[in-house]
DODOPA-388313 format. One record per residue: residue in three letters; x, y, z of N, C-alpha, C in turn. Coordinates in Angstrom, 1 decimal. Example, Ala and Ser with C-alpha at 12.3 -4.5 7.8 and 13.67 -1.06 7.14 Angstrom:
  residu    n_px    n_py    n_pz   ca_px   ca_py   ca_pz    c_px    c_py    c_pz
     Ala    13.2    -5.7     7.8    12.3    -4.5     7.8    13.2    -3.3     7.8
     Ser    12.8    -2.2     7.1    13.7    -1.1     7.1    12.9     0.0     7.9
***
This chain:
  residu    n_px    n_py    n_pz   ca_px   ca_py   ca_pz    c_px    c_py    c_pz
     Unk     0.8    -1.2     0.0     0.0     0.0     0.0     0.9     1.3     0.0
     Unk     2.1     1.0     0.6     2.6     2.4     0.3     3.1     2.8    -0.8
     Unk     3.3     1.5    -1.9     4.1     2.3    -2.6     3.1     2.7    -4.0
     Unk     2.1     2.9    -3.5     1.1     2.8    -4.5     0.9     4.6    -4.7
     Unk     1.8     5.4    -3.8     1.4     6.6    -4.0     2.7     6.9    -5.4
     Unk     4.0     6.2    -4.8     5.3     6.2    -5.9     4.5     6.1    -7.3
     Unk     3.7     5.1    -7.7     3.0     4.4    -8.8     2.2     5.5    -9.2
     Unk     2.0     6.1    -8.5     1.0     7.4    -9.5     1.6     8.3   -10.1
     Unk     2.4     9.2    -8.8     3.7    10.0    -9.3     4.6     9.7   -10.3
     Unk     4.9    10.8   -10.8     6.1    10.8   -11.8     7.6    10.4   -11.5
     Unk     7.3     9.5   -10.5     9.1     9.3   -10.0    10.0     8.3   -10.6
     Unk    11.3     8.5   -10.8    12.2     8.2   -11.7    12.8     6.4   -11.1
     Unk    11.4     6.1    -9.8    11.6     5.0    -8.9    10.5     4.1    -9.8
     Unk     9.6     4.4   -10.7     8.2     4.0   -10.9     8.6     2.3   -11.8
     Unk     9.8     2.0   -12.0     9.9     0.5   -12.4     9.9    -0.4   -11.2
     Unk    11.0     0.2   -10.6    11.4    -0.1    -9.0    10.4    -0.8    -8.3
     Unk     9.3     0.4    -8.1     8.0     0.3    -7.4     7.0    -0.8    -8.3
     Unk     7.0    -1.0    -8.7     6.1    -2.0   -10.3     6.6    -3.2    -9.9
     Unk     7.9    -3.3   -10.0     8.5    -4.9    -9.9     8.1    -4.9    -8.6
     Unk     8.1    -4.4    -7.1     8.0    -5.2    -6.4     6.7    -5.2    -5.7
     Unk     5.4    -4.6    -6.4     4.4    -4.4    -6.5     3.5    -5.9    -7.1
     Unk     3.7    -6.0    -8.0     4.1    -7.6    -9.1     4.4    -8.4    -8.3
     Unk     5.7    -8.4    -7.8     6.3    -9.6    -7.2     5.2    -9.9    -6.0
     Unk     5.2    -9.2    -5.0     4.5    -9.3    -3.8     2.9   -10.2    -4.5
     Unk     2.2    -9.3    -5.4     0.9   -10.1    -5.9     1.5   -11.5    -6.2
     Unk     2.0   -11.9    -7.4     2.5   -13.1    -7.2     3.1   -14.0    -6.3
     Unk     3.3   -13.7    -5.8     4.1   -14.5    -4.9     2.7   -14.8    -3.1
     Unk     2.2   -13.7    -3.2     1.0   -14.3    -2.7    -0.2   -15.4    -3.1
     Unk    -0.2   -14.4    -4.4    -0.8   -15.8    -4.8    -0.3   -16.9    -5.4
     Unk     0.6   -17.1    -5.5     1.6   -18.6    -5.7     1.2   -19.1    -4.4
     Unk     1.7   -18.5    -3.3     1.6   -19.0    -1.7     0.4   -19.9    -1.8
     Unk    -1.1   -18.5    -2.1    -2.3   -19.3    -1.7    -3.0   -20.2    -2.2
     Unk    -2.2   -20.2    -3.4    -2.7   -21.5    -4.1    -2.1   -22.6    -4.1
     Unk    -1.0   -22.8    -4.0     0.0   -24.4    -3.4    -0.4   -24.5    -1.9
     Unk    -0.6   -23.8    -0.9    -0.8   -24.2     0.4    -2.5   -25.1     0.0
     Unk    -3.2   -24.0    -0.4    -4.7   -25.0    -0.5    -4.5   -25.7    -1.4
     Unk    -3.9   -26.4    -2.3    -3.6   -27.5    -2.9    -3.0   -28.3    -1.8
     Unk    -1.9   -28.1    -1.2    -1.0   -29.2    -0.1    -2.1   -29.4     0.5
     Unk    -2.9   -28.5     1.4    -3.9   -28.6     2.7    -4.9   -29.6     2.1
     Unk    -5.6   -29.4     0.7    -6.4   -30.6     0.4    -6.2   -31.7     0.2
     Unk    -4.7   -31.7    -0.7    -4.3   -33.4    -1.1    -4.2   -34.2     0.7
     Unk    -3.5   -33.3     1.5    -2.8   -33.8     3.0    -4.2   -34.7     3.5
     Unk    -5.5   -33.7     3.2    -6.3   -34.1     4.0    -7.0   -35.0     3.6
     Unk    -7.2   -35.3     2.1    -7.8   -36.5     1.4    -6.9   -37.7     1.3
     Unk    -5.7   -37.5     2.0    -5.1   -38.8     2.2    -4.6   -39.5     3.7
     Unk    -5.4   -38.2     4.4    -6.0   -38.9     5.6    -7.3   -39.3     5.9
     Unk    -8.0   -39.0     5.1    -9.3   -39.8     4.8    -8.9   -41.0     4.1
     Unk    -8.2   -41.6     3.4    -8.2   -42.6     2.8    -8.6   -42.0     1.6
     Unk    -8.4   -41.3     0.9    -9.3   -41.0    -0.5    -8.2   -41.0    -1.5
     Unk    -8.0   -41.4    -2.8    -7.2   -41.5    -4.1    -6.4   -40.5    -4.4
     Unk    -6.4   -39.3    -3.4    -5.6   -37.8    -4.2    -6.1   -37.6    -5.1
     Unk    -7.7   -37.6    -5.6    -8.0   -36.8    -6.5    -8.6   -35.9    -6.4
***
């Protein structure tokens, strides 16, 4: 959130700010989507279920 005021402004930082703007989104959602993948497969193979 802060660097979202750099992103509007004309500042000579505004790639800077983009890449790690990007990165952060990604990399969150990388996180939240392999964790709820792990968390489901873990738990359907302690039910006994196929991993599907």
């Amino acid at each position: 959130m802060g660097l979202i005021p750099l992103v509007l402004s004309d500042a000579p930082s505004f790639p800077l700010c983009m890449a790690i703007i990007l990165g952060l989104l990604s990399a969150t959602l990388i996180v939240l989507l392999v964790v709820s993948e792990l968390c489901l497969q873990l738990r359907s193979e302690q039910l006994g279920g196929t991993g599907d």
